[in-house]
C-alpha positions as CSV (number, residue, x, y, z in Angstrom):
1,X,90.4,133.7,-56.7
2,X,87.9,132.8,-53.8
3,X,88.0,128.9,-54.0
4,X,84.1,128.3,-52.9
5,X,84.3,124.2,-52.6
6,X,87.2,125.0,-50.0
7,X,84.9,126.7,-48.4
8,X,81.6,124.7,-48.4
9,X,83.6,121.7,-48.1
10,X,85.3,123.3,-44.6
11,X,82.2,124.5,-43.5
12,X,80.0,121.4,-43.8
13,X,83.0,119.7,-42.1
14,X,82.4,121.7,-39.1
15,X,78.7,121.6,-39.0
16,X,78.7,118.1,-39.5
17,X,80.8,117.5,-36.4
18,X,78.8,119.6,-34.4
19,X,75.6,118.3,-35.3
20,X,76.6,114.4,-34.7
21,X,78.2,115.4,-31.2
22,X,74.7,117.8,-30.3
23,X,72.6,114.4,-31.2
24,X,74.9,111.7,-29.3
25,X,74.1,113.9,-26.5
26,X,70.2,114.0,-27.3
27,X,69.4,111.1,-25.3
28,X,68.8,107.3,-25.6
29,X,65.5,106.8,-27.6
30,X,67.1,104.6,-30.5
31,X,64.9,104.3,-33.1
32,X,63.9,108.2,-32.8
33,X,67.5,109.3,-32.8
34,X,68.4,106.7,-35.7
35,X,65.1,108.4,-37.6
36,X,66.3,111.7,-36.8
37,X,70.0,111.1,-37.5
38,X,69.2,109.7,-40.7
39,X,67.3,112.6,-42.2
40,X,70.0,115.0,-40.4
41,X,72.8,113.5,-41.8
42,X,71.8,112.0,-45.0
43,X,74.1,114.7,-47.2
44,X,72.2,117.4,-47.6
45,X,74.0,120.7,-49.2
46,X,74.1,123.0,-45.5
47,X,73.4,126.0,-47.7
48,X,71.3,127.7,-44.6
49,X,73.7,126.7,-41.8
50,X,76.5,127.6,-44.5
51,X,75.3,131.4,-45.0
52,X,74.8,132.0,-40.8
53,X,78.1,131.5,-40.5
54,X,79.2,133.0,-43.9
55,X,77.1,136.2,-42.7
56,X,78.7,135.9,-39.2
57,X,82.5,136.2,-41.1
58,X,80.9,138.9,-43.7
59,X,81.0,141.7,-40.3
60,X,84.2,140.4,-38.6
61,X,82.9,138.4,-36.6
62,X,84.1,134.5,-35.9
63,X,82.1,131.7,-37.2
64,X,82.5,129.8,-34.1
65,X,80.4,132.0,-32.0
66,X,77.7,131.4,-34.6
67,X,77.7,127.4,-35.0
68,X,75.2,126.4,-32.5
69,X,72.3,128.7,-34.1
70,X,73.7,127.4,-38.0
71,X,73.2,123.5,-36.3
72,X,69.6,124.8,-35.2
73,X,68.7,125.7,-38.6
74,X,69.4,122.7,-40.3
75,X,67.6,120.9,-37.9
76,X,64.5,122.9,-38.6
77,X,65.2,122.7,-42.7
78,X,65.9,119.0,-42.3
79,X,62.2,118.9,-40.0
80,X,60.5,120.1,-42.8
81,X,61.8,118.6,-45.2
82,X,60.8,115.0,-43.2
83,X,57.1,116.3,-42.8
84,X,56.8,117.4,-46.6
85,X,57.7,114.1,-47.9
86,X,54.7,112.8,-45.8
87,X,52.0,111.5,-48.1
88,X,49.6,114.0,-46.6
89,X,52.3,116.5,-47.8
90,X,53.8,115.9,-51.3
91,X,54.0,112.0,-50.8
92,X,57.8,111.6,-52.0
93,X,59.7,108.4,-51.8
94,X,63.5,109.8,-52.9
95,X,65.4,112.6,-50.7
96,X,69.6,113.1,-51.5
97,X,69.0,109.8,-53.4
98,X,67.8,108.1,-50.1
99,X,64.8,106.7,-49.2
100,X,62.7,109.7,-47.4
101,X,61.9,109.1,-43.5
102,X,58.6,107.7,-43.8
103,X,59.4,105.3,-46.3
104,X,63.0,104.2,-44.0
105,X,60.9,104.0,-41.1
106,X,57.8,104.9,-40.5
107,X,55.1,107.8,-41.1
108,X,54.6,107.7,-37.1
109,X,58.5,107.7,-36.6
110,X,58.9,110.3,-39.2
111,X,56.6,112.8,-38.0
112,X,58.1,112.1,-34.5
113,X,61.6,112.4,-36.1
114,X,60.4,115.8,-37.8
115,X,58.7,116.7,-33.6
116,X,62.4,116.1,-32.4
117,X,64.4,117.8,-34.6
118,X,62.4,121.3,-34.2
119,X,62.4,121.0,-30.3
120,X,66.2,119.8,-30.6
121,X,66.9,123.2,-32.8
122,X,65.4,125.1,-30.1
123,X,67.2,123.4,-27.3
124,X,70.5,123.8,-29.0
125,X,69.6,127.6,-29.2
126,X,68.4,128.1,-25.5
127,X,71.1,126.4,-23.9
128,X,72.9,128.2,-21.8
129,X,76.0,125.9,-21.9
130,X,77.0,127.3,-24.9
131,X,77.1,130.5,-24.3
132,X,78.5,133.8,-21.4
133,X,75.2,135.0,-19.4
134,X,76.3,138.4,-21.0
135,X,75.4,137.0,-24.4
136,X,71.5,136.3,-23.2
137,X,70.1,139.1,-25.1
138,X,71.8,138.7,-28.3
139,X,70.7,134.9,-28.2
140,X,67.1,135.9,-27.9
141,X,67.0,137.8,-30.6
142,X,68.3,135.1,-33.1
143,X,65.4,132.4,-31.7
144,X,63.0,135.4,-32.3
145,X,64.5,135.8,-35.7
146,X,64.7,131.8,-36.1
147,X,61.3,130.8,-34.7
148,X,59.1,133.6,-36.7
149,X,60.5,132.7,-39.6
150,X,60.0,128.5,-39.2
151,X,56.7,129.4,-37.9
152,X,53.0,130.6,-39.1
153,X,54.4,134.0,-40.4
154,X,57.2,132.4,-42.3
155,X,58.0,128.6,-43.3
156,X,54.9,127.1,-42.5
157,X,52.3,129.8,-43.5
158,X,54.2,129.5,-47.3
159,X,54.0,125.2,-46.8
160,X,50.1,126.4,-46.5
161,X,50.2,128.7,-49.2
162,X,51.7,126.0,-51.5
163,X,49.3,123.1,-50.7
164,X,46.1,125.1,-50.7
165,X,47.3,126.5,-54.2
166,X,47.5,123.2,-56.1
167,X,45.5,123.1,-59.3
168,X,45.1,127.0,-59.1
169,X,47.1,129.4,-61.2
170,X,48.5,132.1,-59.5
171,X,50.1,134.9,-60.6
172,X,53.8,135.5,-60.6
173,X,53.3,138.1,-57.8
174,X,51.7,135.4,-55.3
175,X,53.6,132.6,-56.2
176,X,57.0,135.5,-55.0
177,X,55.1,135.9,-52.3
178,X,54.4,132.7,-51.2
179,X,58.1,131.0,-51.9
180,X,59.5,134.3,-49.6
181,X,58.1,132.7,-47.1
182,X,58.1,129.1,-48.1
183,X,61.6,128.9,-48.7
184,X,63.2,132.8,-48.1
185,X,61.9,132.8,-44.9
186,X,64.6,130.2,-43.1
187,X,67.3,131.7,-45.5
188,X,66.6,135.2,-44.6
189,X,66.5,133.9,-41.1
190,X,70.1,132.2,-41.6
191,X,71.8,135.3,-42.9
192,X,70.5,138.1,-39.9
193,X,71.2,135.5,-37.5
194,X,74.5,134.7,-38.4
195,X,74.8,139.1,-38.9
196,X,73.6,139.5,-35.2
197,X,76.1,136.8,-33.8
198,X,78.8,138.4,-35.5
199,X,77.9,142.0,-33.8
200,X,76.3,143.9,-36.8
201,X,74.6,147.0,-36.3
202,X,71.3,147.4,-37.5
203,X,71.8,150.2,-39.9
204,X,73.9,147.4,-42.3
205,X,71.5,144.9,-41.4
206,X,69.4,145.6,-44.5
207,X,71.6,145.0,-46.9
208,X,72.3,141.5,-46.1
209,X,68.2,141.4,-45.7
210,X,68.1,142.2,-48.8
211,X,70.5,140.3,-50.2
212,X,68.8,137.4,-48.6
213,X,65.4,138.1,-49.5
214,X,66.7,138.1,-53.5
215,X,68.9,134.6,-52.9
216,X,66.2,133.2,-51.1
217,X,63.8,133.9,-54.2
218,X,66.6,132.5,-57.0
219,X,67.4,129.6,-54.5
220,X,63.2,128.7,-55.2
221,X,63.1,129.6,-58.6
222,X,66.5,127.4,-59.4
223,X,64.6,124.7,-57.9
224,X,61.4,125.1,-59.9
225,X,64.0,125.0,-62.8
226,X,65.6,121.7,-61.9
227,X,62.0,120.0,-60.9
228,X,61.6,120.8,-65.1
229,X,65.2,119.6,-66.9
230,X,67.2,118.8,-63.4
231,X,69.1,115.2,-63.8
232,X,67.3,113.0,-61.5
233,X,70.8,110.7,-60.5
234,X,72.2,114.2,-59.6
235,X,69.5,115.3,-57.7
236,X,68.3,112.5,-55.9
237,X,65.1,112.7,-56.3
238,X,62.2,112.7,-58.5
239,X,62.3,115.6,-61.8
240,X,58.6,116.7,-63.3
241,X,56.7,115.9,-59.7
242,X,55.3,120.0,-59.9
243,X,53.6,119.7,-63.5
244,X,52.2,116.2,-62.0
245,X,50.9,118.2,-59.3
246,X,49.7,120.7,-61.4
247,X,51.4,123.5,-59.5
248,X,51.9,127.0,-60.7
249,X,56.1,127.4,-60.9
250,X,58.2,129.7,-62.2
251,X,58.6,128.3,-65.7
252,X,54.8,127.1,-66.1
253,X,54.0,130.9,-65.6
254,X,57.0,132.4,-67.4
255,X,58.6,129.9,-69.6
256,X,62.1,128.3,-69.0
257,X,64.2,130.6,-70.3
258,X,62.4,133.9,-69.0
259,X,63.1,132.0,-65.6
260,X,67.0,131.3,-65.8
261,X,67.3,135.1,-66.3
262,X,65.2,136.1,-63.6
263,X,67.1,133.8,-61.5
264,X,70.1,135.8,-62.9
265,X,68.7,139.3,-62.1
266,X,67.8,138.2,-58.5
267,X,71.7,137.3,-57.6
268,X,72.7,140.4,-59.5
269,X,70.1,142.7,-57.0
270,X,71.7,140.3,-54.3
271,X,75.2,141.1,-55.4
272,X,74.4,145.1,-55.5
273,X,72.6,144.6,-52.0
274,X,76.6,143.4,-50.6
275,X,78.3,146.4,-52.7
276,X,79.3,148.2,-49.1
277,X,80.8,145.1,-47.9
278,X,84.9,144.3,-48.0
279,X,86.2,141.1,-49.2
280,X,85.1,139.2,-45.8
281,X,81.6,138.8,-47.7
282,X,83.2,137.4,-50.7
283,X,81.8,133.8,-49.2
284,X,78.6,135.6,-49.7
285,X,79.2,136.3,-53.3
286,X,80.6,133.0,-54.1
287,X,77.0,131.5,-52.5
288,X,75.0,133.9,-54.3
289,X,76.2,132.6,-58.2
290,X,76.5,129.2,-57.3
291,X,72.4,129.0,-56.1
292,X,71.5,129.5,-60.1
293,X,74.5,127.1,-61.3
294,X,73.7,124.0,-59.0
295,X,72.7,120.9,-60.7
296,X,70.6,119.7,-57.1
């Protein structure tokens, strides 16, 4: 039986390591690199980082060759999540049970911190260091995979979507389509990145698109769950902040229960999508059922 704690536990070992050595070697600002180390490493789960290398094993290929990009993505996550906390954002004091950037530092340093940690990601991604000459292409393809999907088109254009919707019901197709690219974006991003590195062919490349695209949408509507009947201590932060907000989630437009078993039918649809795929994607799998079980 595929022991999936082994597994996350490994992985976020190895990330970890790599993303303390990439920001000792970031330069000397201290109290930027102490604001941006802080948010980095302050425990969060590595889920993104996680699948780009899980995605990288799922086509034979070795998750080493993909570490650099799966460090560059939880850079840009842990970005984000810095400048949503802002109180021109959703003004949130907690984050994993810590206090949130602006509230440990600054808002100045945090938005600086957030500034870093993007141009950092793509730094990490461009550098040429890290990589044979013969790999250039290949590389330019993930930070055009990476950078459309943090950007207007994907991350930010769903951040945008989500403030200017406050107050407003939507309907359950807009609020899909605005937490695809909200939150699916960056995951989707994770998965074909970490499928590219590992030397996939783009005729299999849609099924792990699609499997990412349904995981990215349970991943969101778990959350929406949590935000509801979540344990605060558990999840370090805050529970009932979206009905304070009067934002349109999945269980203010469907009900509770109705959203557990969408949740549900999104990781079976993600599940199908990885039907073609040997036991090398079980890591996949494993990913996929443990989104809707998570307690944070």
């Amino acid at each position: 039986m595929f022991d999936l704690k082994a597994y996350l536990s490994g992985h976020n070992q190895r990330i970890n390591s790599a993303l303390e050595s990439l920001l000792s070697t970031s330069g000397k600002a201290d109290r930027i690199l102490e604001a941006m180390t802080y948010s980095l490493m302050a425990g969060g789960k590595r889920i993104r980082p996680v699948l780009c290398l899980a995605a990288t094993e799922a086509v034979g290929g070795n998750p080493e060759d993909a570490l650099p990009a799966a460090c560059a993505l939880e850079m840009i996550h842990t970005y984000s999540l810095i400048h949503d906390d802002l109180p021109a954002m959703d003004d949130d004091a907690l984050r994993r049970g810590k206090p949130t950037c602006h509230m440990a530092f600054d808002e100045a340093t945090a938005i600086l911190a957030g500034d870093a940690l993007l141009t950092l990601a793509f730094q990490t991604l461009s550098s040429m260091e890290l990589r044979k000459a013969e790999q250039a292409a290949k590389w330019l393809r993930v930070i055009h995979l990476i950078s459309h999907a943090a950007g207007y088109c994907g991350m930010i254009q769903g951040q945008m979507l989500d403030i200017a919707s406050e107050g407003e019901r939507l309907t359950l197709t807009a609020l899909k389509s605005m937490h695809l690219l909200k939150t699916g974006a960056l995951i989707e991003a994770s998965i074909t990145s970490g499928a590219v590195l590992g030397g996939l062919n783009s005729t299999r490349i849609s099924m792990l698109e699609s499997y990412a695209r349904n995981i990215g949408l349970a991943f969101q509507v778990t959350d929406d769950i949590l935000n509801v009947e979540g344990d605060p201590e558990i999840m370090g932060k805050a529970a009932g902040t979206d009905k304070l907000r009067n934002k349109t989630t999945y269980p203010s437009l469907l009900g509770l229960k109705e959203s557990k078993d969408f949740a549900n039918r999104l990781v079976e649809d993600a599940l199908y999508a990885l039907e073609t795929f040997d036991q090398k994607a079980e890591p996949l799998r494993a990913i996929a059922k443990y989104i809707v079980a998570r307690k944070k």
